[in-house]
KEKE-3310 file (N, C-alpha, C; in steps of 0.2 Angstrom, whole numbers, plus 5000, padded with zeros to 4 digits):
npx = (4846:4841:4828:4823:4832:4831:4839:4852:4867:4867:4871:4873:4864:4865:4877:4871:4862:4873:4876:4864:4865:4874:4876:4872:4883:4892:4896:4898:4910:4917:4920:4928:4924:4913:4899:4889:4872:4862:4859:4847:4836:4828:4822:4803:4798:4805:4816:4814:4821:4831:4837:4846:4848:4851:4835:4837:4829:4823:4813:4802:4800:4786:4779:4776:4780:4786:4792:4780:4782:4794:4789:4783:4794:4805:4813:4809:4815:4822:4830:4821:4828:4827:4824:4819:4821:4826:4814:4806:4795:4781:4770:4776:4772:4765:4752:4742:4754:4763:4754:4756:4768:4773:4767:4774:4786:4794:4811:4809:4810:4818:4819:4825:4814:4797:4783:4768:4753:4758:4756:4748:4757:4768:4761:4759:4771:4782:4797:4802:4813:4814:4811:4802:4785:4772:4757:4753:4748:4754:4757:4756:4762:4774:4791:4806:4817:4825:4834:4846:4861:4861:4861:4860:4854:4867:4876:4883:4873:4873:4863:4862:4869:4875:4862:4860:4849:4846:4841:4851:4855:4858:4868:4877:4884:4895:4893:4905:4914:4906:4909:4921:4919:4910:4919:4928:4917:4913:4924:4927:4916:4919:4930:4925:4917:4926:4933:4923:4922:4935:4933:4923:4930:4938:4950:4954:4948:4956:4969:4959:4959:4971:4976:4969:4972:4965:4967)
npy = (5131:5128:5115:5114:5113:5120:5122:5115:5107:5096:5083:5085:5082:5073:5067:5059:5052:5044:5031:5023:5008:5004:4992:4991:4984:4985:4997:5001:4992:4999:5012:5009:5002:5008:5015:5003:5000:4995:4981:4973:4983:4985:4980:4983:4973:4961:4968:4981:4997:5013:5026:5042:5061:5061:5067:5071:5066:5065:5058:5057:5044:5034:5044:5055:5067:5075:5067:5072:5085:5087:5080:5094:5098:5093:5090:5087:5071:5067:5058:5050:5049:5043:5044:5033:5036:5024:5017:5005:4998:5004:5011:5023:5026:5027:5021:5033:5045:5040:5039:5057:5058:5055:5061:5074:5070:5063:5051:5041:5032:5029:5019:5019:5010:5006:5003:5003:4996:4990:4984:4989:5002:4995:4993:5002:5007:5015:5016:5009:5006:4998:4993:4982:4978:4987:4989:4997:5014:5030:5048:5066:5074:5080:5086:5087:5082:5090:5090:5088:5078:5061:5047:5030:5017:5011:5019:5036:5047:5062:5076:5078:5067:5052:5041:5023:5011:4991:4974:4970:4978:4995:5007:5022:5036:5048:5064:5072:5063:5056:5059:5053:5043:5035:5036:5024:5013:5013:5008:4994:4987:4987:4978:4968:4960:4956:4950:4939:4935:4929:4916:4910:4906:4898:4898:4899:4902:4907:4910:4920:4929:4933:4938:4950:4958:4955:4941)
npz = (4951:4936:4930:4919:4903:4887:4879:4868:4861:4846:4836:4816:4809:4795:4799:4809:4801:4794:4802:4800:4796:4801:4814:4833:4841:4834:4834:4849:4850:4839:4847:4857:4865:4876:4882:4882:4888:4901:4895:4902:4897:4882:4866:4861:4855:4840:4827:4829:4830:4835:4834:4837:4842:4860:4870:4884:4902:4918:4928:4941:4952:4950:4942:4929:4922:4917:4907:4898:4896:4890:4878:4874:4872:4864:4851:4830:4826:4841:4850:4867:4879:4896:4914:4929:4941:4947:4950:4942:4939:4935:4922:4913:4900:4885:4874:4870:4874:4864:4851:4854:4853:4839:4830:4832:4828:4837:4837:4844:4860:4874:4889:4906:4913:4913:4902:4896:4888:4877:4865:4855:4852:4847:4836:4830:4826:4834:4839:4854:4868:4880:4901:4899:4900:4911:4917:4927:4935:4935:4943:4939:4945:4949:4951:4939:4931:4913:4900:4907:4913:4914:4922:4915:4912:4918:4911:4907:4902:4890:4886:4867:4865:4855:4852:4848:4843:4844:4841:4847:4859:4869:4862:4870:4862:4866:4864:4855:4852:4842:4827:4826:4831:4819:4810:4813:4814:4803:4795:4804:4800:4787:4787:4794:4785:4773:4783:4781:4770:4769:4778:4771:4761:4766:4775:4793:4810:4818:4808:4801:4813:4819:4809:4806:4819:4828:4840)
capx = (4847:4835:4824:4821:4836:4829:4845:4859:4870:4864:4876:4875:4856:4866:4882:4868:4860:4878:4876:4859:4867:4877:4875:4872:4888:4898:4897:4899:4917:4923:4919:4931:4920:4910:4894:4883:4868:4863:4855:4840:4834:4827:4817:4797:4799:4809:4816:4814:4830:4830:4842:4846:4850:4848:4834:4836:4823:4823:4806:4803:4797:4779:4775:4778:4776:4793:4790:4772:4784:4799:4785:4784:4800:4809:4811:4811:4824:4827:4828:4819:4831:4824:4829:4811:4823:4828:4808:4805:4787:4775:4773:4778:4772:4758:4747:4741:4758:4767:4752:4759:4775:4774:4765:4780:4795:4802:4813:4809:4811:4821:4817:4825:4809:4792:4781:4761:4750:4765:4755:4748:4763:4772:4757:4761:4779:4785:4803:4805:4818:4811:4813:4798:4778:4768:4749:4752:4749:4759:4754:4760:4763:4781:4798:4810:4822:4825:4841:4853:4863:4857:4864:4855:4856:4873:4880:4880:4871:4872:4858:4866:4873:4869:4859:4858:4849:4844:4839:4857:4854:4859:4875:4878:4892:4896:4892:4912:4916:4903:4912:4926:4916:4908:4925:4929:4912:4915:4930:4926:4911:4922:4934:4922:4914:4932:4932:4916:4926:4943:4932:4920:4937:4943:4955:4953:4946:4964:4969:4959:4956:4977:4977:4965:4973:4959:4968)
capy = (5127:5127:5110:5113:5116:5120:5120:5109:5106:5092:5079:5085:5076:5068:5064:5056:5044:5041:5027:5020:5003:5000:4989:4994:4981:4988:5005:5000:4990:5006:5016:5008:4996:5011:5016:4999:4999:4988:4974:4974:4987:4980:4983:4982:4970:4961:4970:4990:5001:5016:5029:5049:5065:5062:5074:5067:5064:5062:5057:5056:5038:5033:5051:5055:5074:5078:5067:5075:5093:5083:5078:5100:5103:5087:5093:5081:5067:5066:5051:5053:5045:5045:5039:5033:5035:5017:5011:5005:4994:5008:5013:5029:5029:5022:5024:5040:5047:5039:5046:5064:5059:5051:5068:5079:5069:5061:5046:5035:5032:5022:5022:5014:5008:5001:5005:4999:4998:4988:4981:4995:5003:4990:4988:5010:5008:5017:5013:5009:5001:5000:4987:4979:4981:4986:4990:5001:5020:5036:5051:5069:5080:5079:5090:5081:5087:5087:5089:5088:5073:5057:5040:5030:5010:5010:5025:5042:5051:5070:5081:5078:5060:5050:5036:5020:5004:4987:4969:4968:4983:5001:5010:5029:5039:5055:5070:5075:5057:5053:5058:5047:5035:5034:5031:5019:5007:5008:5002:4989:4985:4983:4973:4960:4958:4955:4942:4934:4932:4923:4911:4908:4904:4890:4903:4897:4908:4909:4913:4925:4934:4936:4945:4958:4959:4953:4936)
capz = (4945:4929:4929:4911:4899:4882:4871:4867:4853:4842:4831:4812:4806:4790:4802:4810:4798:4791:4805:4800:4792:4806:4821:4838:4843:4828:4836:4853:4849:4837:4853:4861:4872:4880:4880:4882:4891:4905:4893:4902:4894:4877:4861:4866:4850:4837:4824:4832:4830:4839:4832:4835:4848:4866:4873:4892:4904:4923:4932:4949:4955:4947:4938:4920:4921:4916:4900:4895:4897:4886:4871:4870:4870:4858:4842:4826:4829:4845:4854:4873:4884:4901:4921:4932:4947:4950:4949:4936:4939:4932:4916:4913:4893:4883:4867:4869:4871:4857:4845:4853:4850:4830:4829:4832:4823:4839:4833:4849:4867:4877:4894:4912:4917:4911:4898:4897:4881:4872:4859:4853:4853:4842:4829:4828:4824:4834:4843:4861:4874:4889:4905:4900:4901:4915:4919:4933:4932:4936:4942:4934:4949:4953:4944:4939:4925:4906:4896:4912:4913:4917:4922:4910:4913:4920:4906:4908:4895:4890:4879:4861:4863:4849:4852:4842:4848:4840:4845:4853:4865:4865:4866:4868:4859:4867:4857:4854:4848:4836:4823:4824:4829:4814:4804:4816:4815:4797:4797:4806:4796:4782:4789:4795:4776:4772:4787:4782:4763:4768:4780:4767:4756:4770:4780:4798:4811:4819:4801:4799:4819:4819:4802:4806:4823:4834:4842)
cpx = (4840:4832:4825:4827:4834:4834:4850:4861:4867:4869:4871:4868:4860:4873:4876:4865:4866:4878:4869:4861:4872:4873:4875:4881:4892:4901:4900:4907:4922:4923:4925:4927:4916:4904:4889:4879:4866:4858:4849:4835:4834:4822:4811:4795:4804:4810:4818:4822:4827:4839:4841:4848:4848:4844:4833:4831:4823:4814:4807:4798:4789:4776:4779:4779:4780:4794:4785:4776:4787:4795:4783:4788:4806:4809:4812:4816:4826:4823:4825:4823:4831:4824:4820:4815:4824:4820:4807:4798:4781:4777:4769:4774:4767:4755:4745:4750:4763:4764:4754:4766:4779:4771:4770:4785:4798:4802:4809:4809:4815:4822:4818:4818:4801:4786:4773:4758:4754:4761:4754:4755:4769:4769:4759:4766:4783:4790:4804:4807:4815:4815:4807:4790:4776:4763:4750:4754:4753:4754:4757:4760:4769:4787:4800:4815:4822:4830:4846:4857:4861:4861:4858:4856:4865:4878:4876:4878:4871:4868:4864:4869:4871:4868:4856:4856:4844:4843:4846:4859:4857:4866:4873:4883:4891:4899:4901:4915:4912:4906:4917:4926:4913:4915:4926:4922:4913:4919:4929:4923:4914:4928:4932:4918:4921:4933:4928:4922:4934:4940:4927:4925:4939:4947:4950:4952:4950:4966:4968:4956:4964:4977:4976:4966:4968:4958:4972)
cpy = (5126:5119:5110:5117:5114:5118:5117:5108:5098:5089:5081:5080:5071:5066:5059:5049:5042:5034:5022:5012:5000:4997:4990:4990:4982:4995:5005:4997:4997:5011:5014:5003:5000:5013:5011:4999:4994:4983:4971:4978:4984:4981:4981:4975:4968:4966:4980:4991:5007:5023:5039:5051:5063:5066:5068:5069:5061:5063:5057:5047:5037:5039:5052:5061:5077:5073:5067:5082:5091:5083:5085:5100:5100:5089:5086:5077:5064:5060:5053:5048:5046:5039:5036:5034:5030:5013:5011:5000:5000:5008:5019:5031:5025:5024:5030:5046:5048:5042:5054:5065:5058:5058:5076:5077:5064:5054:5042:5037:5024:5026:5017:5014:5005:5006:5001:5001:4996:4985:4986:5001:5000:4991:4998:5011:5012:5017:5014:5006:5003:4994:4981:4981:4980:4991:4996:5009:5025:5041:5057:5077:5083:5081:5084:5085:5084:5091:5091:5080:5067:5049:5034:5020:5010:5014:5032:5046:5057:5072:5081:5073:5059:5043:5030:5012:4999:4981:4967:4973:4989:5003:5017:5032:5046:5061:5072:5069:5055:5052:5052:5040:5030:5031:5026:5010:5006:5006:4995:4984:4979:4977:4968:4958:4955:4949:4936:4930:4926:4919:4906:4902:4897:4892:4898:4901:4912:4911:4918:4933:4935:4942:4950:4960:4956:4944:4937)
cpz = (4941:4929:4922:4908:4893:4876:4872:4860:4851:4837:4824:4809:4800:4792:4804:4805:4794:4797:4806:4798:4796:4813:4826:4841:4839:4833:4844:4854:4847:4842:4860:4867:4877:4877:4880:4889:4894:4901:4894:4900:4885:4871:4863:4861:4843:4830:4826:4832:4831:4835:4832:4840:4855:4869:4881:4896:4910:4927:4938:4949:4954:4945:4931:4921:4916:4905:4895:4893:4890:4878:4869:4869:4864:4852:4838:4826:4833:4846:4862:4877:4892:4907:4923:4940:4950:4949:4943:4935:4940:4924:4913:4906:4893:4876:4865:4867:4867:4852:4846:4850:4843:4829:4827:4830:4828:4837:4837:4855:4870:4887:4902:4914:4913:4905:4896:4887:4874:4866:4855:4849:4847:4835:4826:4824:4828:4841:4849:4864:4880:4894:4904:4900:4909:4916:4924:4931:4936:4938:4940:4939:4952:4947:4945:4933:4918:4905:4902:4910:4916:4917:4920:4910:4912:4915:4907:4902:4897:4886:4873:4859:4858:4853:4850:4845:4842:4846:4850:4858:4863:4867:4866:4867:4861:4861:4854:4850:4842:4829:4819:4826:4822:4808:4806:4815:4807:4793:4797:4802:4790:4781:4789:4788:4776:4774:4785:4774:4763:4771:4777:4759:4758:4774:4787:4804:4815:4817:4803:4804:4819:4812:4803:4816:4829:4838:4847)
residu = (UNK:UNK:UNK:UNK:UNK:UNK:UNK:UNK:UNK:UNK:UNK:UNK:UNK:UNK:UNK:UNK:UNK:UNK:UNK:UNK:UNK:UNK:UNK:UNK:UNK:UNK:UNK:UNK:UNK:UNK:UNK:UNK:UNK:UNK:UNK:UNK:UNK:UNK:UNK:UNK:UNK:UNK:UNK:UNK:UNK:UNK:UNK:UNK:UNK:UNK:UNK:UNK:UNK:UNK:UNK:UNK:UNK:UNK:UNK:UNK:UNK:UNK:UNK:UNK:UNK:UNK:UNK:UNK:UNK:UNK:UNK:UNK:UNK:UNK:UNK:UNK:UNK:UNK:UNK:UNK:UNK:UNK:UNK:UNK:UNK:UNK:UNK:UNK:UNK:UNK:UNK:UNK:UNK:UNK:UNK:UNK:UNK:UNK:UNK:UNK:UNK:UNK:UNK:UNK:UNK:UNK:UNK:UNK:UNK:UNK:UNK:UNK:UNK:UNK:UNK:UNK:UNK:UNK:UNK:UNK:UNK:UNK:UNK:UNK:UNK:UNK:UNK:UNK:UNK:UNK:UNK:UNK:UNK:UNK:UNK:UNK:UNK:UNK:UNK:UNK:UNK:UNK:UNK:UNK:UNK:UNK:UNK:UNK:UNK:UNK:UNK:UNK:UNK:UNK:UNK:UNK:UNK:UNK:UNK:UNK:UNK:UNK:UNK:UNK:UNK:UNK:UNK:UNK:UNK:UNK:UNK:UNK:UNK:UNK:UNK:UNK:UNK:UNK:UNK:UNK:UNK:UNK:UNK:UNK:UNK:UNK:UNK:UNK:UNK:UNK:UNK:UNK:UNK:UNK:UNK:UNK:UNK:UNK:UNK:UNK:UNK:UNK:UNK:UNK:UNK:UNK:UNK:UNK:UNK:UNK:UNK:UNK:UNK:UNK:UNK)
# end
């Protein structure tokens, strides 16, 4: 079996930013309630959104190697969404690698496990879900695999998911849904404007959660 798989189909770049305007919790509802991430996992600060392709990303337990390979292989876009193998008290990312990675286009990282040099990092711009910071270093000797499947805080992701995360955490829509996810969160979107207007009228919120079916 290939460690490194190179290619993967990818969701539609302007399918993709039609989902820029939505909420991570919008998309996770029209999804049918699947796809949220275990919570823990968290913006490095307020505000950060996190949005594009899966390129996934398994480590071996205190070594990055496997995401030094990933920052060649990620094309413009992608999200790096990546395992540490259950440890997550190191940290796998840092300053330097984010300037390789804002160098090359990728969108972000979101990443089960820990991440050092967070301020930095922040003041950069550039988006990460992590488990947290910590100080503690890696080393870069050990395979580990890239665009395979990965169990990704309690959701299995595949190379091409989409991936969309805010301060209310992340979901993942499996690449063959995205579409009709996408009609479904605006839907919904629209709906709840609609909600927000009859209870601004005086509607009752029993009123107005029978109506739109959601009581």
């Amino acid at each position: 079996m290939a460690h490194v798989i190179t290619r993967f189909h990818r969701p539609n770049p302007s399918l993709i930013q039609s989902f820029t305007g939505l909420g991570a919790a919008t998309v996770y509802e029209a999804a049918g309630r699947i796809g949220s991430v275990d919570p823990g996992i968290k913006p490095l600060a307020p505000g950060i959104r996190i949005l594009g392709p899966a390129f996934t990303v398994v480590c071996h337990p205190q070594d990055n190697l496997m995401l030094h390979k990933a920052l060649q292989l990620a094309q413009p876009g992608d999200v790096l969404v990546a395992s540490a193998g259950g440890h997550f008290h190191a940290g796998y990312w840092g300053g330097l690698m984010t300037t390789g990675a804002m160098a090359k286009g990728v969108a972000g990282l979101a990443i089960d496990g820990c991440v050092r040099d967070s301020v930095e990092i922040v003041q950069m711009g550039f988006p990460v879900f992590s488990r947290g910071s910590c100080m503690r270093g890696t080393t870069k000797g050990v395979l580990g695999k890239i665009n395979h499947k990965v169990l990704f805080g309690e959701v299995l992701v595949y190379p091409g998911d989409l991936v969309l995360g805010d301060v209310d955490g992340v979901v993942v829509v499996p690449r063959p849904m995205v579409e009709e996810v996408l009609v479904a969160a605006e839907e919904c979107y629209q709906a709840e404007r609609s909600m927000k207007e009859e209870l601004r009228a005086g509607k009752t919120m029993e009123e107005v959660f029978k109506k739109y079916g959601r009581w």
